[in-house]
VOTIZA-131004 format. One record per residue: residue in three letters; x, y, z negated of N, C-alpha, C in turn. Coordinates in Angstrom, 1 decimal. Last residue first. Example, Ala and Ser with C-alpha at 12.3 -4.5 7.8 and 13.67 -1.06 7.14 Angstrom:
2
REC|ser|12.8|-2.2|-7.1|13.7|-1.1|-7.1|12.9|0.0|-7.9;
REC|ala|13.2|-5.7|-7.8|12.3|-4.5|-7.8|13.2|-3.3|-7.8;
# end
This chain:
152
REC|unk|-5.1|-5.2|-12.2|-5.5|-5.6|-13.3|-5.5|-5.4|-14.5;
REC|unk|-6.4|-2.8|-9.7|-5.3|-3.1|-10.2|-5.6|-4.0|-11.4;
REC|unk|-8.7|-4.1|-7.1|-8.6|-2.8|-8.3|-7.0|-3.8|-8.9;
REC|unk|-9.6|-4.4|-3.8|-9.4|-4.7|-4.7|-9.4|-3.6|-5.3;
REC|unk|-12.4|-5.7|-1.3|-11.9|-4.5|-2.2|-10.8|-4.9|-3.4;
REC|unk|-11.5|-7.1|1.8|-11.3|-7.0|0.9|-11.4|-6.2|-0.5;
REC|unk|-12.2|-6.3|5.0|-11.5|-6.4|4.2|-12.5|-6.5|2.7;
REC|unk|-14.7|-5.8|7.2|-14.5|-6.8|7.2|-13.3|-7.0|6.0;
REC|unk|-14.7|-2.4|7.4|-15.7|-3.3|7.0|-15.6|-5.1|6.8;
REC|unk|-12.3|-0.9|8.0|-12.4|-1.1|6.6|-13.2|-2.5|5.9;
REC|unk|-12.7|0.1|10.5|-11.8|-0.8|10.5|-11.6|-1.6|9.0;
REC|unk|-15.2|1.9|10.2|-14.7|0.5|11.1|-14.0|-0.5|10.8;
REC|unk|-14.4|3.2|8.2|-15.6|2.9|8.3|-15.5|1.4|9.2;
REC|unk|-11.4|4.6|9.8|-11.7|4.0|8.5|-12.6|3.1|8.2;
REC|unk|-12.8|5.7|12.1|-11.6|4.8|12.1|-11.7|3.9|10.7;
REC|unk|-14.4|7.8|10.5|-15.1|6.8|11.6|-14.3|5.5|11.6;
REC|unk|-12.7|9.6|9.1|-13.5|8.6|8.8|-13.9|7.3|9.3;
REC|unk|-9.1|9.2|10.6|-10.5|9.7|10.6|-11.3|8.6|9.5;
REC|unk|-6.4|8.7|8.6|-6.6|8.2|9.9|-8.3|9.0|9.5;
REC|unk|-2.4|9.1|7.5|-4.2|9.7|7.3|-5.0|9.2|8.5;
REC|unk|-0.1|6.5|6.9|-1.0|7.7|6.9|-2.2|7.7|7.1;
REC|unk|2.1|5.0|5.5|1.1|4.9|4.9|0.3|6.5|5.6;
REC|unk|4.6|2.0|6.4|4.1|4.1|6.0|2.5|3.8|5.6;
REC|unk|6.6|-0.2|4.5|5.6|-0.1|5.2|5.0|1.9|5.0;
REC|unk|9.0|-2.5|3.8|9.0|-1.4|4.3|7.4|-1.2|4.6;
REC|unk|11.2|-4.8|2.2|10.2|-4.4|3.0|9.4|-2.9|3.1;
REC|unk|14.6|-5.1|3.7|13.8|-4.5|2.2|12.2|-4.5|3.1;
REC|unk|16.3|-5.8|5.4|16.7|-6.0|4.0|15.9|-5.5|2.9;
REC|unk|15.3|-5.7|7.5|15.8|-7.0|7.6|16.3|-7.0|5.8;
REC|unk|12.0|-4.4|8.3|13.0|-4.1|8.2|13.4|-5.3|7.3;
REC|unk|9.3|-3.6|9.8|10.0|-4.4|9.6|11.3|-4.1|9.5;
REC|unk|6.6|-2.1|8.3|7.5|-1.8|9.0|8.8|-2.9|8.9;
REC|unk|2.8|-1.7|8.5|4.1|-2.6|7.8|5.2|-1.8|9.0;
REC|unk|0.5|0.5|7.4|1.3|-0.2|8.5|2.4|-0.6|7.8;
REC|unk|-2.3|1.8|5.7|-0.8|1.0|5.3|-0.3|0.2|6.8;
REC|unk|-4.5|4.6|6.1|-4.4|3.7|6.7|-2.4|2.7|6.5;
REC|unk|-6.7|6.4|4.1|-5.3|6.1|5.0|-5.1|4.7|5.0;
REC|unk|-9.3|8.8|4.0|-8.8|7.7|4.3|-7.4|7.8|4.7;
REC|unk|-11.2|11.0|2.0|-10.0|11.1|2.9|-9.9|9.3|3.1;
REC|unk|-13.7|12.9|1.0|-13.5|11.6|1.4|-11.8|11.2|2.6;
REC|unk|-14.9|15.2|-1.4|-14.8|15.4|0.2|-14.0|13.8|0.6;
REC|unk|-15.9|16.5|-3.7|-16.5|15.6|-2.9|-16.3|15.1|-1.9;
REC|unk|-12.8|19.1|-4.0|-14.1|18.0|-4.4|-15.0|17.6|-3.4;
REC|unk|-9.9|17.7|-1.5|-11.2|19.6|-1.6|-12.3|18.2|-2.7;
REC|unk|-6.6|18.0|-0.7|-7.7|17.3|-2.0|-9.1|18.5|-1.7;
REC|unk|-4.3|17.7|1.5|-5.1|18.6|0.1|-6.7|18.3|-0.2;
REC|unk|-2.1|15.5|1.4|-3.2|15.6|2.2|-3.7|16.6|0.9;
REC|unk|0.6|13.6|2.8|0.5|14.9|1.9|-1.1|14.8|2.4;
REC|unk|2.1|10.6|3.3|1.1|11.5|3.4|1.0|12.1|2.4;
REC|unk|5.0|8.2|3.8|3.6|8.6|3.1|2.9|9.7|3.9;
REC|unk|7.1|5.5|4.8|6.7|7.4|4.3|5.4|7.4|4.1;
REC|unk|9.8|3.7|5.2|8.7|3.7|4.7|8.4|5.3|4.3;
REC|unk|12.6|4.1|4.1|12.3|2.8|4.5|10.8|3.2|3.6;
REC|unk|14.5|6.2|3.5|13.6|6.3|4.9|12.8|4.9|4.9;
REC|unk|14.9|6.7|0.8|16.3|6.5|1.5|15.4|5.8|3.5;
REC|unk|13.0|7.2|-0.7|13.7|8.2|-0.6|14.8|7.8|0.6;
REC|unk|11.1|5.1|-0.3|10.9|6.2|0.7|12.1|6.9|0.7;
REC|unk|11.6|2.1|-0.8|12.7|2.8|-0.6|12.5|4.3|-0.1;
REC|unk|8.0|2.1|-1.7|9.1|1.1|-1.4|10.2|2.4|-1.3;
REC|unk|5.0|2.1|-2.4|6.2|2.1|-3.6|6.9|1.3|-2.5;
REC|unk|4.0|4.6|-0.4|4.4|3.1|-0.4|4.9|3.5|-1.6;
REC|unk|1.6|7.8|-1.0|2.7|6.8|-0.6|2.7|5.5|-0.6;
REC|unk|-0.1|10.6|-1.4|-0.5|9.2|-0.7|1.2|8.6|-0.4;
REC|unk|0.1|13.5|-2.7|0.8|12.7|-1.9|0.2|11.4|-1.8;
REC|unk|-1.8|16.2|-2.8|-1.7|14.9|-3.3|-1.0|14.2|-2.4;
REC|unk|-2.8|19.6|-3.6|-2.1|18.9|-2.9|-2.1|17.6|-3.3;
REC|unk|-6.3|19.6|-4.8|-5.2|20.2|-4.4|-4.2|19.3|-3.6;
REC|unk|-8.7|18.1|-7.3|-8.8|19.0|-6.1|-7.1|19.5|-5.9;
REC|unk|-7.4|14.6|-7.6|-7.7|15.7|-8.2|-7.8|16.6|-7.4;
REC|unk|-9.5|11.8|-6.4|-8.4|12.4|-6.4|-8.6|13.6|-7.0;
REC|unk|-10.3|8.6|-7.3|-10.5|9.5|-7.6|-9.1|10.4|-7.5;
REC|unk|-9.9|5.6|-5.1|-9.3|6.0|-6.2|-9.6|7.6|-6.2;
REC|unk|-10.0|2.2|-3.6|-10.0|3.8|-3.6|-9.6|4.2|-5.1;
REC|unk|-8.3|0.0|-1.2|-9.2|0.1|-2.7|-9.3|1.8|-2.3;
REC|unk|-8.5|-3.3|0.7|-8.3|-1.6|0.4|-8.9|-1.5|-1.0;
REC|unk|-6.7|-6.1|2.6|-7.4|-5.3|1.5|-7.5|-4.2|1.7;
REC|unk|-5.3|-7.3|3.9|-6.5|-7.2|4.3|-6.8|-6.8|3.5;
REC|unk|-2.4|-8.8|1.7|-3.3|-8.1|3.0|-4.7|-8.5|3.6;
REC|unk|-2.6|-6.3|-1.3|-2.4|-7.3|-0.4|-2.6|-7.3|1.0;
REC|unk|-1.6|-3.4|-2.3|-2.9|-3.9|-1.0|-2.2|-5.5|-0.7;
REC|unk|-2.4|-1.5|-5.1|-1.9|-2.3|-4.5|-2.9|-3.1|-3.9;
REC|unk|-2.8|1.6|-7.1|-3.0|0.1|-6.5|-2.2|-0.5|-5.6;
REC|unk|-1.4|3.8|-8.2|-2.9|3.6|-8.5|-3.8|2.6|-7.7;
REC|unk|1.4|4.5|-9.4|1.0|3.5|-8.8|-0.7|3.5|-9.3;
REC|unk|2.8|8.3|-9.2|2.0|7.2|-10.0|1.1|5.8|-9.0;
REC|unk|3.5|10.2|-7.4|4.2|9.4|-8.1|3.8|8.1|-9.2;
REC|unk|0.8|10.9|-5.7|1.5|12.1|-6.8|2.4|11.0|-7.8;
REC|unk|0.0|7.4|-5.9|-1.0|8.8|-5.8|0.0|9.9|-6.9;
REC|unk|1.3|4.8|-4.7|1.3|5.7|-5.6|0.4|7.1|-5.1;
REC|unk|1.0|1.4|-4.2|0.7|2.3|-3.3|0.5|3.3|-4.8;
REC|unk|2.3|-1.5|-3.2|2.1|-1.2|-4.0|1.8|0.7|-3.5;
REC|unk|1.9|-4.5|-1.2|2.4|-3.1|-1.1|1.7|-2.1|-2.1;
REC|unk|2.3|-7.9|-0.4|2.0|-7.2|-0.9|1.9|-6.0|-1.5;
REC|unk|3.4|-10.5|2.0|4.0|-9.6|1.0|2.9|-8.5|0.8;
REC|unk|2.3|-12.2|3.5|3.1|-13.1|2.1|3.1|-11.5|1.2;
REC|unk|2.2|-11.3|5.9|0.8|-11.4|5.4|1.4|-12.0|3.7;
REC|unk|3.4|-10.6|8.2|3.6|-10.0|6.8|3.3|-9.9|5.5;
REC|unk|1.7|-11.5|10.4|2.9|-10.5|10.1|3.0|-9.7|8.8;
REC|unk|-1.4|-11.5|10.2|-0.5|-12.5|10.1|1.0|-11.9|10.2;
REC|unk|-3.2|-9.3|8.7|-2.5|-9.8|9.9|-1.8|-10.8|9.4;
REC|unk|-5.5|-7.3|8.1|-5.3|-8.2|7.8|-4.6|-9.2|9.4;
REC|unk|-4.9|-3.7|6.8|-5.8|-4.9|8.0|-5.3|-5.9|7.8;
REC|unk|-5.0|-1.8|4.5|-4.0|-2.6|4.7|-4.9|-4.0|5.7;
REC|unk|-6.2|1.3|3.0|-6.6|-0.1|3.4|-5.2|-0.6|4.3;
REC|unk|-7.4|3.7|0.9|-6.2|3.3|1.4|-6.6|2.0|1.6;
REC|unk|-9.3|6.7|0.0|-9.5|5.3|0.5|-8.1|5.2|1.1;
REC|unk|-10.4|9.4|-2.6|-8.9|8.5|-1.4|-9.4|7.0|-1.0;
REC|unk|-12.5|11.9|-3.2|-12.2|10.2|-3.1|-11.0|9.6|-1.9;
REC|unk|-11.7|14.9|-5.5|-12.1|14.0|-3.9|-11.9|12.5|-4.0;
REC|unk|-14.0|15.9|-8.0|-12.8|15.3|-7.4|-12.9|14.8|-5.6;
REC|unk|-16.0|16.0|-9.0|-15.1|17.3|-9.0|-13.9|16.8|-8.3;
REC|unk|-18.1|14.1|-8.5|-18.4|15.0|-8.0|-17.1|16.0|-8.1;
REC|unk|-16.7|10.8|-8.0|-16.9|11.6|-9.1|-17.0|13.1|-8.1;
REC|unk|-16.9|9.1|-5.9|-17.2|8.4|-7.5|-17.1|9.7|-8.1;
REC|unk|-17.9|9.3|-2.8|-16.5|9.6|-4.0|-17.4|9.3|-5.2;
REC|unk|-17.8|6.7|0.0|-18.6|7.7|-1.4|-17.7|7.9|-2.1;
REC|unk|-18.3|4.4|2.0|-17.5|5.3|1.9|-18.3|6.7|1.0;
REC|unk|-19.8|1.3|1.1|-19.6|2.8|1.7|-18.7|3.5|1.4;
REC|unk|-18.5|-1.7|1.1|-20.3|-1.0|1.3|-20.5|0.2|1.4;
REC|unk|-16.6|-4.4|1.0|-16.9|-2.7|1.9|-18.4|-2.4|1.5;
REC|unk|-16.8|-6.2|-1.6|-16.2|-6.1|-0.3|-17.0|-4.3|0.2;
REC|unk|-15.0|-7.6|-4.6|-16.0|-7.5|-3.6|-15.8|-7.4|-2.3;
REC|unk|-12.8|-7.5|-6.0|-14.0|-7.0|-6.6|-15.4|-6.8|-5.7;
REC|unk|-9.4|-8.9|-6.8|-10.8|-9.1|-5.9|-12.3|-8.2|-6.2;
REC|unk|-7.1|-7.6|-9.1|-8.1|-8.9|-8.2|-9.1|-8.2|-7.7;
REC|unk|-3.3|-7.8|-9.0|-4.8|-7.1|-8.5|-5.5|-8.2|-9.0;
REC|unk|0.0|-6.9|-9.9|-1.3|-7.6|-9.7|-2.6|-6.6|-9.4;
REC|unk|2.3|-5.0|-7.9|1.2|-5.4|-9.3|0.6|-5.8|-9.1;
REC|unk|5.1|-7.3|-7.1|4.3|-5.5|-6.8|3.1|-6.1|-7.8;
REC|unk|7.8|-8.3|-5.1|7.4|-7.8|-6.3|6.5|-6.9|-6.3;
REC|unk|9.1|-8.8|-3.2|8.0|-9.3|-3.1|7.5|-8.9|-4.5;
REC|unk|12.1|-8.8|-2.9|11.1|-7.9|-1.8|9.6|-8.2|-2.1;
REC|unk|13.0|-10.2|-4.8|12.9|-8.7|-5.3|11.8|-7.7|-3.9;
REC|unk|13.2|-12.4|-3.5|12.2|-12.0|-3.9|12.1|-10.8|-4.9;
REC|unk|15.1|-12.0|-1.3|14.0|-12.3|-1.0|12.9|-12.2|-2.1;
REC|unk|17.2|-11.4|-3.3|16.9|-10.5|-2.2|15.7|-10.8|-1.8;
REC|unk|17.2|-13.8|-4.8|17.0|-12.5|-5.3|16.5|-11.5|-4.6;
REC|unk|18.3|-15.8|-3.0|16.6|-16.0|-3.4|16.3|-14.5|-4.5;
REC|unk|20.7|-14.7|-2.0|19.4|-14.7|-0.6|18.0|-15.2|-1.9;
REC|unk|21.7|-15.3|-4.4|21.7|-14.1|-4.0|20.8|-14.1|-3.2;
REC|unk|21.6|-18.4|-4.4|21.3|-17.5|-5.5|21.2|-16.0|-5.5;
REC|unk|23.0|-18.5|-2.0|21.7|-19.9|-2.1|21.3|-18.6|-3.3;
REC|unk|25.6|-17.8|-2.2|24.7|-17.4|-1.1|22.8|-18.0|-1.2;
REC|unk|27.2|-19.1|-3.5|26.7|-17.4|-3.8|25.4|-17.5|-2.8;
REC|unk|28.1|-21.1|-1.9|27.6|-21.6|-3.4|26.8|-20.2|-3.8;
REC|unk|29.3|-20.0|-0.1|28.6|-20.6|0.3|27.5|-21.3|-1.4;
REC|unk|31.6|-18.9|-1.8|30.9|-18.0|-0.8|29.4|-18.7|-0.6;
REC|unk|32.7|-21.5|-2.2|32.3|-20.4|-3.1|31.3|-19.6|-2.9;
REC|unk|33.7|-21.8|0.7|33.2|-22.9|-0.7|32.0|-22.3|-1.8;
REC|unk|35.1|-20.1|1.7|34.1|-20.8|2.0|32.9|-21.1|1.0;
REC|unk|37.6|-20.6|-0.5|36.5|-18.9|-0.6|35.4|-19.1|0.0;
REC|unk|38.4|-22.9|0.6|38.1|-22.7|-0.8|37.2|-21.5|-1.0;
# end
């Protein structure tokens, strides 16, 4: 009888779990790679990109600048985003506080160009992905075949 029951829970709770992991903000599409440039002279420019794999490839990662979501990577995407001069955190919107998934500290100088780089991390009850700092060059490379997006 508890079987029973159990087994009746289980079909309605595994589709919450699974799609509570998949939640994140819309985007669309705006092109594709053409340079690495900051858009505004008093600020620095962030670039964040997500390579395009087959591992993972359904879910979608929402990405905050100093606690605020200022995009999201499907996969194979990147976007950028004007930074203010000083300290700035780069994260995932996922579980950071409780380890599932970490970020980047990086200090801001005007005009100056930072890149990072979104790895997935597999984990069985939440999805997970870090997010750090990688060279220009790395960036430039690895950037040129993705996706640009902007939030909608």
């Amino acid at each position: 009888m508890i079987l029973k029951k159990l087994k009746k829970l289980s079909l309605p709770v595994g589709a919450i779990v699974v799609t509570g992991c998949t939640i994140s903000t819309p985007v669309v599409t705006t092109g594709s790679f053409e340079s690495l440039n900051a858009t505004d002279a008093n600020k620095g420019e962030i670039y964040v990109y997500r390579d395009k794999a087959f591992a993972g490839s359904a879910n979608q990662y929402d990405v905050m600048l100093n606690g605020q979501i200022v995009g999201s990577l499907p996969n194979g995407s990147f976007f950028n985003v004007a930074a203010s001069p000083g300290e700035n955190k780069v994260e995932p919107r996922t579980l950071t506080e409780f380890n599932f998934g970490k970020g980047s500290t990086v200090f801001v100088k005007e005009g100056e160009i930072y890149c990072f780089k979104l790895t997935l991390n597999f984990c069985m009850q939440c999805k997970s992905a870090d997010i750090t700092e990688v060279d220009t060059e790395q960036c430039k490379s690895e950037i040129q075949s993705l996706k640009k997006v902007k939030l909608k």
